[in-house]
C-alpha positions as CSV (number, residue, x, y, z in Angstrom):
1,X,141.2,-56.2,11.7
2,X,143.5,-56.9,9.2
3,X,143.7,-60.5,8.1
4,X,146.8,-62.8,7.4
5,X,147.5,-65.2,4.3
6,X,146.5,-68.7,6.1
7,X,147.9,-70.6,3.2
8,X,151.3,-69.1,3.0
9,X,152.1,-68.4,6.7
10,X,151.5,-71.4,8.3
11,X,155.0,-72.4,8.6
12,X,156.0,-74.1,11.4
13,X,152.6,-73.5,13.1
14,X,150.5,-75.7,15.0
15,X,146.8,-76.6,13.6
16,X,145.5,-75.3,10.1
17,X,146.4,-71.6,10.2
18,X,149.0,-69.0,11.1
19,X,146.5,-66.8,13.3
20,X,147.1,-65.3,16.4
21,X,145.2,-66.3,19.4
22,X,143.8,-63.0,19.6
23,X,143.1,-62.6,16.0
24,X,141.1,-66.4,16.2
25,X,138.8,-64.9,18.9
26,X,138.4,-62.0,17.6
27,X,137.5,-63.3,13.8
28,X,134.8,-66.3,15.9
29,X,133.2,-63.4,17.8
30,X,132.7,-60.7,14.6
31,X,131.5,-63.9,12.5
32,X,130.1,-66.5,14.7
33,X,126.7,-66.6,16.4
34,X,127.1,-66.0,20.4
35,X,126.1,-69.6,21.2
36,X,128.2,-70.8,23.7
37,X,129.9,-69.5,26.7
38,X,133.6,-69.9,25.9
39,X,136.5,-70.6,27.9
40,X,139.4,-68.4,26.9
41,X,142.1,-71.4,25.6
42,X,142.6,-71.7,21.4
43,X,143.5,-75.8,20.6
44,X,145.4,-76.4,17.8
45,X,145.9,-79.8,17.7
46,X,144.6,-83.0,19.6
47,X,145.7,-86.3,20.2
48,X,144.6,-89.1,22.6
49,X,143.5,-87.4,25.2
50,X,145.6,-84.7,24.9
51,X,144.5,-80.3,23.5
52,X,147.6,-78.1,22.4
53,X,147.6,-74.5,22.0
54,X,150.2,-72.4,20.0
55,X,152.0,-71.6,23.2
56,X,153.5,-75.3,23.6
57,X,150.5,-75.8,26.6
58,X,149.3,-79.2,26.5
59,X,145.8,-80.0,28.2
60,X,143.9,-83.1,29.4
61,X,140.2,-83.2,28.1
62,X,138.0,-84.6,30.6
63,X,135.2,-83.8,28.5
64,X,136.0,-85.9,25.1
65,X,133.5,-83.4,23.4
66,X,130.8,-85.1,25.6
67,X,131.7,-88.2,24.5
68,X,131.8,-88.1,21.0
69,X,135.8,-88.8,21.8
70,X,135.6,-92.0,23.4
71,X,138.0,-93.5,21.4
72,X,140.9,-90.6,21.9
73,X,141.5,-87.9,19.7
74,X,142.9,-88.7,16.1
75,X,142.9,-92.5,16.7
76,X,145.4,-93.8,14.4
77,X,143.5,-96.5,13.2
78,X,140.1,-94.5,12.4
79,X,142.4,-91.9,10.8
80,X,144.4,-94.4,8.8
81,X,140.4,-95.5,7.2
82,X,139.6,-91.9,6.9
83,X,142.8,-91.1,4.6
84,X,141.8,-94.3,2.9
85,X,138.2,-93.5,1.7
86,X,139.5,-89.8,0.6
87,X,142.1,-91.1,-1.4
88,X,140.5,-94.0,-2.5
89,X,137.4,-92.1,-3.8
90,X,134.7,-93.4,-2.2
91,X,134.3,-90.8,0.7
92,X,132.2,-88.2,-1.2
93,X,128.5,-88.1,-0.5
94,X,126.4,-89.8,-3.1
95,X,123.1,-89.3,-3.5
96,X,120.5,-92.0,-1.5
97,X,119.0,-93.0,-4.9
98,X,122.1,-95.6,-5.1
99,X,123.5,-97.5,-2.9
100,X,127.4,-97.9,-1.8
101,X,129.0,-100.7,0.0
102,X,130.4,-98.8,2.7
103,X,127.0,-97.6,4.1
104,X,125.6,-100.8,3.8
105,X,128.8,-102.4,5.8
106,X,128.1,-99.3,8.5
107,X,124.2,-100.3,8.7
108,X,124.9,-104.2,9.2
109,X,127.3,-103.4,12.0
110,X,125.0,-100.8,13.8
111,X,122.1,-103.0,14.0
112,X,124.2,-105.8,15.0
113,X,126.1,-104.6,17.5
114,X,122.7,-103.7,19.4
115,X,120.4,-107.5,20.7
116,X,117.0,-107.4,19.0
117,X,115.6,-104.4,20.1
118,X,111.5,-104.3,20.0
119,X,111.5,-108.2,21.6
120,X,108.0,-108.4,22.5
121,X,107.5,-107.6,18.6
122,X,109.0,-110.9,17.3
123,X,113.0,-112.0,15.8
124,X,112.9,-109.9,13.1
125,X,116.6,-108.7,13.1
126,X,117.2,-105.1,13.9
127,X,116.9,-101.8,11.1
128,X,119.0,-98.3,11.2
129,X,118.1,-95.2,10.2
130,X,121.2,-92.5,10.2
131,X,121.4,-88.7,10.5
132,X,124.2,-86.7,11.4
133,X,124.2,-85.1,14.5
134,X,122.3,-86.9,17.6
135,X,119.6,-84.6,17.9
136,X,118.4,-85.5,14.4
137,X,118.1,-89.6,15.2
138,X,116.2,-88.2,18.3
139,X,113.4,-86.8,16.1
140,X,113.7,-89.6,13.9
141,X,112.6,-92.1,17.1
142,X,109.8,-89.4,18.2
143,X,108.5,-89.8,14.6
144,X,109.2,-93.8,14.8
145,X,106.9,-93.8,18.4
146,X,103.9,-91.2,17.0
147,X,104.0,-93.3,13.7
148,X,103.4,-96.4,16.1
149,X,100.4,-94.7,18.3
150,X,98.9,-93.6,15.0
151,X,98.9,-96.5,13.2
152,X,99.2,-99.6,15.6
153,X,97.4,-98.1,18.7
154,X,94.6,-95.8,16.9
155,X,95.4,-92.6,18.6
156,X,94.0,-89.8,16.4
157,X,97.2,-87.9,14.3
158,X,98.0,-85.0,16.3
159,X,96.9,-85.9,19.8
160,X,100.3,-89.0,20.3
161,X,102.2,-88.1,23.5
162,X,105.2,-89.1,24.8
163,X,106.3,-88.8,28.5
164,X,109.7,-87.6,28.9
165,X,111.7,-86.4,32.0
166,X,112.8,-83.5,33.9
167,X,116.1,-81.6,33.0
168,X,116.4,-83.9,29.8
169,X,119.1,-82.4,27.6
170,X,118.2,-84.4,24.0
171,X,119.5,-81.7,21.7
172,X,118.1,-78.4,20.4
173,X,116.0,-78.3,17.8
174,X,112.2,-76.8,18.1
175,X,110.6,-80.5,18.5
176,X,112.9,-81.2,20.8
177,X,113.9,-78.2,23.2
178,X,109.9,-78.2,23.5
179,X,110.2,-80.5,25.6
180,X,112.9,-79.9,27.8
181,X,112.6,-78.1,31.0
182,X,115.6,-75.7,31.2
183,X,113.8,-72.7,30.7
184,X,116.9,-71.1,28.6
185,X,116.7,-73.6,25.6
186,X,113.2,-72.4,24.7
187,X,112.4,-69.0,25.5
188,X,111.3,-66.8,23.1
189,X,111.5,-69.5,20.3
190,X,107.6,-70.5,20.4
191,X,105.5,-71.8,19.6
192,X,106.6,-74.6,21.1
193,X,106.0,-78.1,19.2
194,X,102.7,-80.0,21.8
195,X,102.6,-83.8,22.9
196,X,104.9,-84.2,25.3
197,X,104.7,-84.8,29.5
198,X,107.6,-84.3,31.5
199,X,107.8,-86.0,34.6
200,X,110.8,-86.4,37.6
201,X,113.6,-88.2,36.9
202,X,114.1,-91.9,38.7
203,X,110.2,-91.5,39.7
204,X,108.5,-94.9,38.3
205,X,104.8,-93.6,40.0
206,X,104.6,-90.1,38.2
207,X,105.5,-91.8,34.7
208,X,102.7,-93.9,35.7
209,X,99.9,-91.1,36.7
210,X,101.4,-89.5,33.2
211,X,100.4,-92.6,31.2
212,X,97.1,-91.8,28.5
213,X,95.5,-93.3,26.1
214,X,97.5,-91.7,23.8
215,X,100.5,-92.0,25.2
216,X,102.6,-93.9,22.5
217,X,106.4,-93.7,24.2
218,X,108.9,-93.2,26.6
219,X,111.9,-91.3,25.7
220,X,114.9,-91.7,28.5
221,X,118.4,-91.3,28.8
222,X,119.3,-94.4,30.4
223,X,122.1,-91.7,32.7
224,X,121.6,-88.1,32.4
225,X,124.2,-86.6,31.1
226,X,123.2,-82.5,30.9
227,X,120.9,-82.9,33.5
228,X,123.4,-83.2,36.5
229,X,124.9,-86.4,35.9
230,X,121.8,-88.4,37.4
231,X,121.8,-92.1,37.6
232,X,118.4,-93.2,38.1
233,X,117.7,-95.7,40.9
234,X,118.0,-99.3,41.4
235,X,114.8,-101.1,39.1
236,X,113.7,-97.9,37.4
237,X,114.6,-99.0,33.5
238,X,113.1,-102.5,34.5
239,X,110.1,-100.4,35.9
240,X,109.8,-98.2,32.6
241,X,110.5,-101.4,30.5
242,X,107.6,-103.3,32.4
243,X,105.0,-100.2,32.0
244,X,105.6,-100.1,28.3
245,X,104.6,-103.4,27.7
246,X,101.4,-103.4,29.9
247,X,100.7,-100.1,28.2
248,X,102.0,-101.1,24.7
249,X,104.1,-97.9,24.4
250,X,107.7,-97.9,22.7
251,X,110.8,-97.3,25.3
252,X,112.9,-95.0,23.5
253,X,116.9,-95.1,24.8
254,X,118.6,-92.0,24.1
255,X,122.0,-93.3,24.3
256,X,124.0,-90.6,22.6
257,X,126.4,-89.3,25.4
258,X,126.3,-92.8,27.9
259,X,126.5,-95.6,24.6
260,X,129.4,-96.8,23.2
261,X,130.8,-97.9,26.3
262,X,131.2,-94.7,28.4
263,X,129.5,-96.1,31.5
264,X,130.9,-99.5,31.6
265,X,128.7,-101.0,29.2
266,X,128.8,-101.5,25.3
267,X,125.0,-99.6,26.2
268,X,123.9,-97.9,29.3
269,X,120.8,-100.0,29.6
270,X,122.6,-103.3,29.8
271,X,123.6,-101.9,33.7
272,X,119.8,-103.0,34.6
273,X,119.3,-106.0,31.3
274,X,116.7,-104.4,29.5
275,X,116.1,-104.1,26.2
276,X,114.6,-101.1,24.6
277,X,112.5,-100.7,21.5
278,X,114.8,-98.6,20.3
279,X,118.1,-96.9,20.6
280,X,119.7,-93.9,19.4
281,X,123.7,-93.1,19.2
282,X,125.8,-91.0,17.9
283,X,129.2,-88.8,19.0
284,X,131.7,-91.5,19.3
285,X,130.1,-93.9,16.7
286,X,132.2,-92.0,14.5
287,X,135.1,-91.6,16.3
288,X,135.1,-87.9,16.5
289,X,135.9,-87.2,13.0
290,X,132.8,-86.6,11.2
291,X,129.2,-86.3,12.3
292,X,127.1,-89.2,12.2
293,X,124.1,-90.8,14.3
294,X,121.7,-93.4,14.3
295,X,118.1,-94.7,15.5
296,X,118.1,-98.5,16.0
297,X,115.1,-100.6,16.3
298,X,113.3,-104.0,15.3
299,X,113.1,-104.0,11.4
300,X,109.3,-104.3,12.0
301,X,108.7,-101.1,13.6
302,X,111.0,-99.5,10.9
303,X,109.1,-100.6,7.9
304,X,106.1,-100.1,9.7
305,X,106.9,-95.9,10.2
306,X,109.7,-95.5,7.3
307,X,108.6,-95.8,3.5
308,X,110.0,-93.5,0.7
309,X,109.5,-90.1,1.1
310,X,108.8,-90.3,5.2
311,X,112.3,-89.1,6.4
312,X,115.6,-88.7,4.5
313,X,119.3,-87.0,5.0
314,X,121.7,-86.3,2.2
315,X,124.5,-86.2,4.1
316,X,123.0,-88.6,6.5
317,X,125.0,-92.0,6.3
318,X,127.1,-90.9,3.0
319,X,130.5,-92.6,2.9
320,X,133.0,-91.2,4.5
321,X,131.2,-90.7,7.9
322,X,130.4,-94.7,7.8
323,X,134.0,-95.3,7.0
324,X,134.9,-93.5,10.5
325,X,131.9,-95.1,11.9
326,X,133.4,-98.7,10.8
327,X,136.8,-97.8,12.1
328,X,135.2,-96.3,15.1
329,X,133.3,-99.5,16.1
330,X,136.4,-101.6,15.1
331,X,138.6,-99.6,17.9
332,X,135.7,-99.5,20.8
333,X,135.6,-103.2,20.2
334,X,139.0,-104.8,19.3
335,X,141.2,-102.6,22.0
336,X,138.8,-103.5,25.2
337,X,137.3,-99.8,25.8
338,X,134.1,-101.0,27.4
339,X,136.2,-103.4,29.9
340,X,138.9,-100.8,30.0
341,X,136.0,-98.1,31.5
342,X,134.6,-100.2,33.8
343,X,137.8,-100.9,35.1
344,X,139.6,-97.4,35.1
345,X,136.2,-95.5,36.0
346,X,135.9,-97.7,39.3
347,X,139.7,-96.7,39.9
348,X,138.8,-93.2,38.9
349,X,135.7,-92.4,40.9
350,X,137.0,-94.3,44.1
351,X,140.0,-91.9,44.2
352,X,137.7,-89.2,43.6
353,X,135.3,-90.1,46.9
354,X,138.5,-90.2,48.7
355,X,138.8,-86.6,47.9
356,X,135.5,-85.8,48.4
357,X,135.4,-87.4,52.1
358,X,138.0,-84.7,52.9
359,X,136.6,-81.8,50.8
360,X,134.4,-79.1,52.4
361,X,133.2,-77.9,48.8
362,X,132.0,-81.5,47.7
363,X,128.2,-82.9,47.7
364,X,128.1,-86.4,46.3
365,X,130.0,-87.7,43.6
366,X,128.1,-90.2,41.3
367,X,128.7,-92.2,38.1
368,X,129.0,-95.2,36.6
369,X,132.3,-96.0,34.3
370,X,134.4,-93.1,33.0
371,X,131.2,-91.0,33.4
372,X,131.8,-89.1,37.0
373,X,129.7,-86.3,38.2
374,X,131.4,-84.0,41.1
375,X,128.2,-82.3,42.7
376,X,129.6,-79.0,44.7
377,X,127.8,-77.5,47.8
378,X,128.3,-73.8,46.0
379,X,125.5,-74.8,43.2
380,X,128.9,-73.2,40.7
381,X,130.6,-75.9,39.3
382,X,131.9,-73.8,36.8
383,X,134.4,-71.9,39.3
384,X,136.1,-75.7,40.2
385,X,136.0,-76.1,36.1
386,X,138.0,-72.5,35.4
387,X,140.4,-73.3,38.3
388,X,140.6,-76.7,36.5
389,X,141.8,-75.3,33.1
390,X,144.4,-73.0,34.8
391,X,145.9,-76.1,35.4
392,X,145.7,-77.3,32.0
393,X,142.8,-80.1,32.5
394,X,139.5,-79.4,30.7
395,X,136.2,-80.0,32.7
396,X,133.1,-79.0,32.6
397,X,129.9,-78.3,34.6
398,X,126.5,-80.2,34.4
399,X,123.5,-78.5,34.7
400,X,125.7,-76.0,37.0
401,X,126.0,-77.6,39.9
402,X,128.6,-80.3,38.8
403,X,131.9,-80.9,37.4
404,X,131.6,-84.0,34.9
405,X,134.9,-85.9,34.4
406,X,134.3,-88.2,31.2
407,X,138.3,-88.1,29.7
408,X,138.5,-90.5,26.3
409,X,138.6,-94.1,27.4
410,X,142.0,-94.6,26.6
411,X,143.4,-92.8,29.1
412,X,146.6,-94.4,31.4
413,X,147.1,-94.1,34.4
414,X,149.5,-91.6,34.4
415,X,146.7,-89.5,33.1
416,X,144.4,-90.8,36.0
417,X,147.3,-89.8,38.5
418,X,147.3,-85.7,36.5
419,X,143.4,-86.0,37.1
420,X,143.4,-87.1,41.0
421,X,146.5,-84.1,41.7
422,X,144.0,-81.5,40.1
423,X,141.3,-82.5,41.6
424,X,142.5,-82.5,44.9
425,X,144.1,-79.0,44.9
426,X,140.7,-77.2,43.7
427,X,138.5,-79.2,46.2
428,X,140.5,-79.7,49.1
429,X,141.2,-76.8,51.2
């Protein structure tokens, strides 16, 4: 395949380069690892909620890059700090030997943004610790939990467990696809990393019949996101939040996909007013420009697990990823997007049961915010999503069986109106 001049031929084209459609796919799948079923659509550009492709087609996401786009695509204001710390020279990473402003600006606002996490511990402010993508902040909290049964609780090094739940999706890695129980993350990449119990979803006794003496945490995502789209029932945070402080375990929050006000709330957890020990985000903390994350908790238990040389990241926190992160919190805040996805969600997903109480191809829709799960009878979600795109709206399906609607939060309701017509025509005969 013979390969254009990207720099010289990019004239009048959409996006960074002057390739064909064809010749994109065709260069991801002679270069590129095989990772990820692909729909066949090439985006050029984005912005709010809004893909383009070279043809002039214009898509609406419903899947904000699983909610690192909560904000919109190319928010004006994020990128308008972004240009800033590139051309003001303060957006290259810098070795953690120093210090820089920006970070510690990013770290004060992440760990005040959150109440005092760890309560029962004492009113010690909160600490961060950042990576870059989520998956890395989760390790960093399973190391913050064994560090705690180790060295507060007495349990031997090696033998900590933490009990975590069926069809978690928390990333990955080998520590962390250990522990899931979709068979497809995992196979054939053992040995597997030991220490962890997985029990059901929403089920308050089996976490309890799970519980050790060496059990040190619990690591939840307060919605599941991967896993179908679950919300657990009525009590069952308060239930885990309880259990942890008669057992003295740490409640980890895994908040990457449902923080940052994607449910309704600032934090997923608030829906039941608990307060974890600690919290980990990332996607749209950064605005969907650069990849950043964080694990939150009370500045005790951080100095307690973290001295020099226990954890690190050079890229993890460096400048230009904060300044987005800054931006990014500044946006979620100051333009309502919490308030506006309560708001447009309930709109959103009572529209959608209306459609479902006439469809023969619908389950039970569920969700909380701009976070809507479709489940279909047919167990293939993925058909609705393909039907979906030829009508230029980007969905996708969770754990199979169901279509997830999560657009950017700033979507009108003109866009709400594209979503609803779609909709209908795929699910209602």
């Amino acid at each position: 395949m013979k390969m254009q001049d990207t720099k010289t031929e990019k004239t009048n084209k959409l996006g960074y380069s002057a390739l064909t459609d064809d010749e994109v796919v065709g260069t991801e799948e002679q270069f590129g690892a095989n990772h990820y079923g692909r729909l066949g659509t090439i985006v050029r550009k984005t912005e709010g909620a809004w893909l383009y492709t070279q043809d002039g087609k214009k898509i609406l996401d419903c899947l904000a890059a699983y909610s690192a786009a909560n904000a919109g695509h190319h928010h004006p204001k994020i990128v308008e700090r972004a240009i800033d710390a590139l051309r003001g020279n303060y957006a290259s990473v810098i070795s953690n030997v120093v210090y820089t402003d920006v970070l510690s600006q990013f770290l004060k606002r992440a760990a005040t943004i959150l109440p005092q996490l760890a309560p029962r511990f004492g009113e010690h402010g909160n600490k961060v610790l950042p990576k870059n993508g989520g998956v890395e902040s989760v390790e960093t909290a399973i190391k913050l939990a064994r560090y705690y049964g180790y060295e507060h609780k007495g349990i031997p090094d090696g033998k900590q467990e933490i009990i975590v739940f069926d069809n978690n999706f928390h990333g990955r890695m080998i520590t962390v696809v250990s522990f899931s129980t979709t068979a497809k993350y995992k196979v054939g990449f053992g040995p597997m990393t030991p220490g962890f119990v997985a029990v059901p979803f929403g089920d308050i006794e089996a976490v309890k019949k799970a519980v050790t003496p060496n059990t040190c945490g619990i690591l939840v995502e307060p919605m599941q996101g991967e896993g179908g789209m679950f919300i657990p029932p009525d009590g069952f945070l308060k239930d885990l939040r309880d259990l942890c402080d008669e057992e003295d375990m740490l409640l980890l929050a895994d908040e990457i996909q449902v923080g940052m006000g994607r449910t309704g709330k600032m934090f997923c957890f608030e829906h039941e007013n608990i307060v974890p020990d600690a919290v980990i985000l990332g996607k749209a903390i950064s605005g969907g420009l650069a990849p950043l994350s964080v694990m939150v908790t009370s500045s005790k238990l951080m100095d307690m697990a973290f001295q020099p040389g226990s954890d690190g990241s050079t890229f993890g926190g460096y400048p230009f990823a904060c300044a987005c992160g800054l931006a990014a919190l500044d946006v979620i805040e100051g333009e309502g997007l919490v308030k506006q996805s309560a708001e447009k969600g309930a709109i959103l997903k009572k529209r959608i049961e209306d459609i479902a109480s006439r469809s023969t191809h619908v389950k039970e829709v569920r969700g909380k915010g701009l976070f809507i799960g479709i489940e279909v009878k047919s167990g293939d979600a993925m058909m609705f999503c393909r039907k979906l795109l030829d009508m230029d709206m980007l969905a996708n399906d969770s754990h199979h069986h169901t279509i997830r609607i999560s657009p950017p939060l700033i979507i009108n309701e003109a866009e709400m109106d594209y979503i609803v017509e779609r909709l209908e025509k795929v699910l209602v005969d």
